[in-house]
C-alpha positions as CSV (number, residue, x, y, z in Angstrom):
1,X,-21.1,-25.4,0.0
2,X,-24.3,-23.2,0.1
3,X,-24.3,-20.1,-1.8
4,X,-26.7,-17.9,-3.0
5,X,-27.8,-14.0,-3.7
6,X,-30.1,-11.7,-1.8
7,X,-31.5,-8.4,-2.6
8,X,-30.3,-7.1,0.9
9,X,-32.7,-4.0,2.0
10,X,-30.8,-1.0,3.6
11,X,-31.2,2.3,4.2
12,X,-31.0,3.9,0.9
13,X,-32.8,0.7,-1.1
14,X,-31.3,-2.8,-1.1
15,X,-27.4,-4.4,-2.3
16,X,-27.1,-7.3,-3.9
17,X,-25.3,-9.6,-1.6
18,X,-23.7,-12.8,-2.7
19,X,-23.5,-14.9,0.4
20,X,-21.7,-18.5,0.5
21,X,-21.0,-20.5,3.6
22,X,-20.4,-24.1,4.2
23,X,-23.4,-27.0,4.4
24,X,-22.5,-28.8,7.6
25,X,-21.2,-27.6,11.1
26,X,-22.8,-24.2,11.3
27,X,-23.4,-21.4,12.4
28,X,-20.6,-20.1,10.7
29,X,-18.5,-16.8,12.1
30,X,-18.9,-14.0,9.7
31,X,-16.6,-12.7,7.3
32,X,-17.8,-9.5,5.7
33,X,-15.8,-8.8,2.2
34,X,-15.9,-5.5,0.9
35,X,-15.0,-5.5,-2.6
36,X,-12.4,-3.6,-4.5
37,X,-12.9,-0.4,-6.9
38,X,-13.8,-2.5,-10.3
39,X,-16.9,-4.1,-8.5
40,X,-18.8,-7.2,-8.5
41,X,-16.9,-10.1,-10.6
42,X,-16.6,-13.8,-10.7
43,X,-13.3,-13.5,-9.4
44,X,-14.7,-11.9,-6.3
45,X,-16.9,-14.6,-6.0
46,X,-14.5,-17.1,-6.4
47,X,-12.3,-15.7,-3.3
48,X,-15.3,-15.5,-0.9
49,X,-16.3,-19.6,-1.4
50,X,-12.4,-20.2,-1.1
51,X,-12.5,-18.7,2.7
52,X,-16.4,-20.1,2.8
53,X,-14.3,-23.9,2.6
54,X,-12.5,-23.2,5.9
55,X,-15.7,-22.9,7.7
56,X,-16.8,-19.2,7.5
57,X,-20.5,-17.3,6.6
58,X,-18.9,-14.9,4.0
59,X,-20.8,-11.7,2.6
60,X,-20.4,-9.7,-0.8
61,X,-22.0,-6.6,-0.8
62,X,-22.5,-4.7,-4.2
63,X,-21.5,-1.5,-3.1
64,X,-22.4,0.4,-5.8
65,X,-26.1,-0.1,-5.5
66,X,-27.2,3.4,-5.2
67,X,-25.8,4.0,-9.0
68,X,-27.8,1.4,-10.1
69,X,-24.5,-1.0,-10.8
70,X,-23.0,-4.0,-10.0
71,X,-21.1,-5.5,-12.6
72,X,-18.4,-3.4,-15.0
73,X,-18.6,-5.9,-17.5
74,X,-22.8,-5.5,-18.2
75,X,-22.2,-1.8,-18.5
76,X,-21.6,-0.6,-22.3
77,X,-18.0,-0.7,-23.5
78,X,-16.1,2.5,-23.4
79,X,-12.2,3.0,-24.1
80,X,-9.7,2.7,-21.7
81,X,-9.3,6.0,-20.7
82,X,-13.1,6.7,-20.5
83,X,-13.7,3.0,-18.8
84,X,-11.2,4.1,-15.7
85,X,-12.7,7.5,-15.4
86,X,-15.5,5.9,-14.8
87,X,-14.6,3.2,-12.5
88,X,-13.4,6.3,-10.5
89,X,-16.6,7.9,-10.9
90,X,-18.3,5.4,-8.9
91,X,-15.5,4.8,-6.5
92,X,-16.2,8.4,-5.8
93,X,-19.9,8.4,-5.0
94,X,-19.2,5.6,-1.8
95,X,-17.7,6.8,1.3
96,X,-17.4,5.8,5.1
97,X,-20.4,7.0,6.0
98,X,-22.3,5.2,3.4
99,X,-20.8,1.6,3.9
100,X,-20.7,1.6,7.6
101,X,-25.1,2.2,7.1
102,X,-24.2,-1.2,4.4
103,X,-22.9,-2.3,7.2
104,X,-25.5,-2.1,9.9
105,X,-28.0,-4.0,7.5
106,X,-25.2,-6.6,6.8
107,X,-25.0,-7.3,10.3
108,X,-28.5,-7.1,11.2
109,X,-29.4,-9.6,7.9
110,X,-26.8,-12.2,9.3
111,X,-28.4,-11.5,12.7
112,X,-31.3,-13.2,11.5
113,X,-29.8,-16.3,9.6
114,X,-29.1,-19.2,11.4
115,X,-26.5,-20.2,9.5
116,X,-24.5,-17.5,10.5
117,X,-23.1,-17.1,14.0
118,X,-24.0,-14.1,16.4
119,X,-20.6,-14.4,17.6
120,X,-16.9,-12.4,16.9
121,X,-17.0,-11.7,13.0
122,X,-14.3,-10.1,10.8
123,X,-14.3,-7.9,7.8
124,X,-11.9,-7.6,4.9
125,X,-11.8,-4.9,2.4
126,X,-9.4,-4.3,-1.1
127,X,-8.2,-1.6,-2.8
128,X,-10.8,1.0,-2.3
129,X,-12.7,-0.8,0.5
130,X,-9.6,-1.4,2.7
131,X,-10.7,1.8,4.8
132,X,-14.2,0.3,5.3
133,X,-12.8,-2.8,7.0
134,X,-11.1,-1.0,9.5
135,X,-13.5,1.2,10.1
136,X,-16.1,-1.4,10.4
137,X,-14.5,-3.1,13.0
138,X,-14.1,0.8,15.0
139,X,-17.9,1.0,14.9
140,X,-18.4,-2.3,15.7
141,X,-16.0,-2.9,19.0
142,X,-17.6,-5.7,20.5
143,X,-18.5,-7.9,17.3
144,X,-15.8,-7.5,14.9
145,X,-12.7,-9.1,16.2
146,X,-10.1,-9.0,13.1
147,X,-10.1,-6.7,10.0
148,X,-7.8,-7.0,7.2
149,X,-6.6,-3.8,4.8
150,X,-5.4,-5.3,1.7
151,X,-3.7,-2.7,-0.5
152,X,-6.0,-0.5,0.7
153,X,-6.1,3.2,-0.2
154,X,-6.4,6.5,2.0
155,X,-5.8,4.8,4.9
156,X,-4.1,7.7,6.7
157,X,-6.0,11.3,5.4
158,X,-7.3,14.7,7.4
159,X,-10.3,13.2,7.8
160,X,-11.9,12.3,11.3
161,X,-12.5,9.0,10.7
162,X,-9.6,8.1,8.5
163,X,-8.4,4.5,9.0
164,X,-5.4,5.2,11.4
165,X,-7.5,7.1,13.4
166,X,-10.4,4.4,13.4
167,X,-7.9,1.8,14.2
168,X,-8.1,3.5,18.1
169,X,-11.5,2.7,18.7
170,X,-11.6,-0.6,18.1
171,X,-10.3,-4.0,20.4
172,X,-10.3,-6.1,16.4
173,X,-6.9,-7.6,15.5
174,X,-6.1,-5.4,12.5
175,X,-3.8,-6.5,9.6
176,X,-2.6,-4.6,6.5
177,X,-1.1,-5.9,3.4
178,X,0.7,-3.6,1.3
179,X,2.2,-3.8,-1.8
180,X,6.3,-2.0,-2.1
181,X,5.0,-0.9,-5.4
182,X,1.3,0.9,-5.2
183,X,0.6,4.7,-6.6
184,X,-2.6,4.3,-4.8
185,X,-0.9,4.0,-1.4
186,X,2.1,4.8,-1.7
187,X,4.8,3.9,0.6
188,X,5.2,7.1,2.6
189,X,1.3,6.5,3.7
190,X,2.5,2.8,4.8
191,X,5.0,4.3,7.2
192,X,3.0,6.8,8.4
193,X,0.1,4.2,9.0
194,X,2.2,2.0,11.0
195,X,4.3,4.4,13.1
196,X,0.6,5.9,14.1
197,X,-0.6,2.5,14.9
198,X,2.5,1.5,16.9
199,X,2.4,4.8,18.6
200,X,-1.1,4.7,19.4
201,X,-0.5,1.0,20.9
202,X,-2.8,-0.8,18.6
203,X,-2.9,-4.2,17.9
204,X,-1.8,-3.7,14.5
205,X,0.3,-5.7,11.8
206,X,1.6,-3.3,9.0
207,X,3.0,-5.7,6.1
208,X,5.1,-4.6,3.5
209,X,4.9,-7.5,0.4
210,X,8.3,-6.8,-1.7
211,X,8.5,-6.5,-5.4
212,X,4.3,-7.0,-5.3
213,X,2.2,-4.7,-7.0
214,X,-1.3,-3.4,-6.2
215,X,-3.5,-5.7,-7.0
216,X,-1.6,-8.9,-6.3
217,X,-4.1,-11.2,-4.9
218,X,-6.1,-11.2,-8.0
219,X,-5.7,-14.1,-10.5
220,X,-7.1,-11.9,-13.5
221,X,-4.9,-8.9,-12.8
222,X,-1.4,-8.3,-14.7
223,X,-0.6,-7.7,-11.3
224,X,-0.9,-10.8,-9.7
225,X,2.0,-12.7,-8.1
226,X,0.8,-16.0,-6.9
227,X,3.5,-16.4,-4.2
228,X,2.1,-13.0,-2.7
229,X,-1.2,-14.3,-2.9
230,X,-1.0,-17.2,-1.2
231,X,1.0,-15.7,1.6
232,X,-2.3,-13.4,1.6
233,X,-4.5,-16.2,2.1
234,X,-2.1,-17.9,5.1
235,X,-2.2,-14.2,6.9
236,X,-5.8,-13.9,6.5
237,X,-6.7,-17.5,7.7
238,X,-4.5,-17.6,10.7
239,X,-6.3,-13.8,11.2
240,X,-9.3,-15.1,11.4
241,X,-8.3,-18.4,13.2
242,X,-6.8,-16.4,16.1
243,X,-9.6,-14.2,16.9
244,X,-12.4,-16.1,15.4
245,X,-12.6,-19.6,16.8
């Protein structure tokens, strides 16, 4: 495997962007992963070079950049309390808008790498970053072919460009994993997510993961349930092999 980190230049200064792809057989299809709400981590790491080993270019965008952040754990040590308030602060100060311009200098970086392929890519997002999957792949119609929602959060809102909404404009193979048990996205926002997407004809998979809590593909959360995790990986793989080649 190849892996390394770039000081990725965008619009409003430059992301660190871990990047890890296999050594032989390339190009590689693109797999842009947004990450969740408590940032940058080993762990995030970790779960971009285990879909690198089944032959993808995958990107790790700090998204917090613009704050001046990238890992929680180098910032001083507050309580709990104070720690998630600010963790929220920073979820806060992202938005659509914002990634998708991430997004254009993602694409256009791996447009110039020959490691990576020019051809269908996909884009997976957690947590907070669920909504910039899908809506990555709406403003991205002919490139993105398969996004993936895990646990994501406001995925149906007022907003114009709220994920269910998104989920019209693009041709991507869409799935969304969602946990039975999730304050964050709670289950009246997964059935209104998937009777809009079945209503609106898209081709859309709305999973419900019983007895699994948010967070559940993450081997350092309390949350994690390994059988829920795995069956994450098998839907994401076959995601990508299906639409990605």
């Amino acid at each position: 495997m190849i892996e390394h980190t770039v000081e990725l230049p965008t619009k409003d200064g430059a992301t660190t962007t871990f990047i890890v792809h296999p050594e032989r057989d390339g190009p590689h299809p693109v797999i842009l992963f947004y990450m969740d709400a408590p940032a940058i981590r080993e762990e995030l790491r970790d779960m971009a070079r285990r879909i690198a080993t089944v032959g993808y270019y995958v990107m790790l965008p700090n998204l917090y950049y613009r704050r001046g952040v990238m890992e929680m754990g180098d910032l001083p040590p507050l309580p709990e309390a104070e720690a998630r308030a600010r963790m929220f602060d920073f979820m806060g100060s992202i938005n659509i808008p914002l990634i998708m311009d991430d997004t254009d200098a993602l694409l256009d970086f791996a447009g110039r790498d020959p490691a990576a392929s020019p051809g269908p890519a996909g884009a997976i997002g957690y947590c907070m970053s669920g909504q910039y999957a899908i809506n990555a792949a709406a403003r991205y119609p002919e490139r993105i072919a398969c996004a993936a929602s895990l646990y994501g959060v406001q995925l149906v809102t007022d907003a114009p460009d709220s994920p269910h909404l998104a989920a019209q404009k693009t041709k991507a193979e869409l799935y969304f994993a969602c946990a039975e048990h999730d304050n964050w996205a709670p289950l009246e926002m997964v059935e209104a997510l998937d009777a809009s997407l079945k209503a609106d004809g898209v081709n859309a998979e709305v999973e419900l993961y019983k007895d699994a809590h948010h967070g559940f593909a993450f081997p350092q959360r309390a949350a994690y349930s390994k059988p829920d995790a795995e069956r994450h990986w098998e839907r994401l793989f076959a995601l990508f092999a299906r639409n990605l080649g």
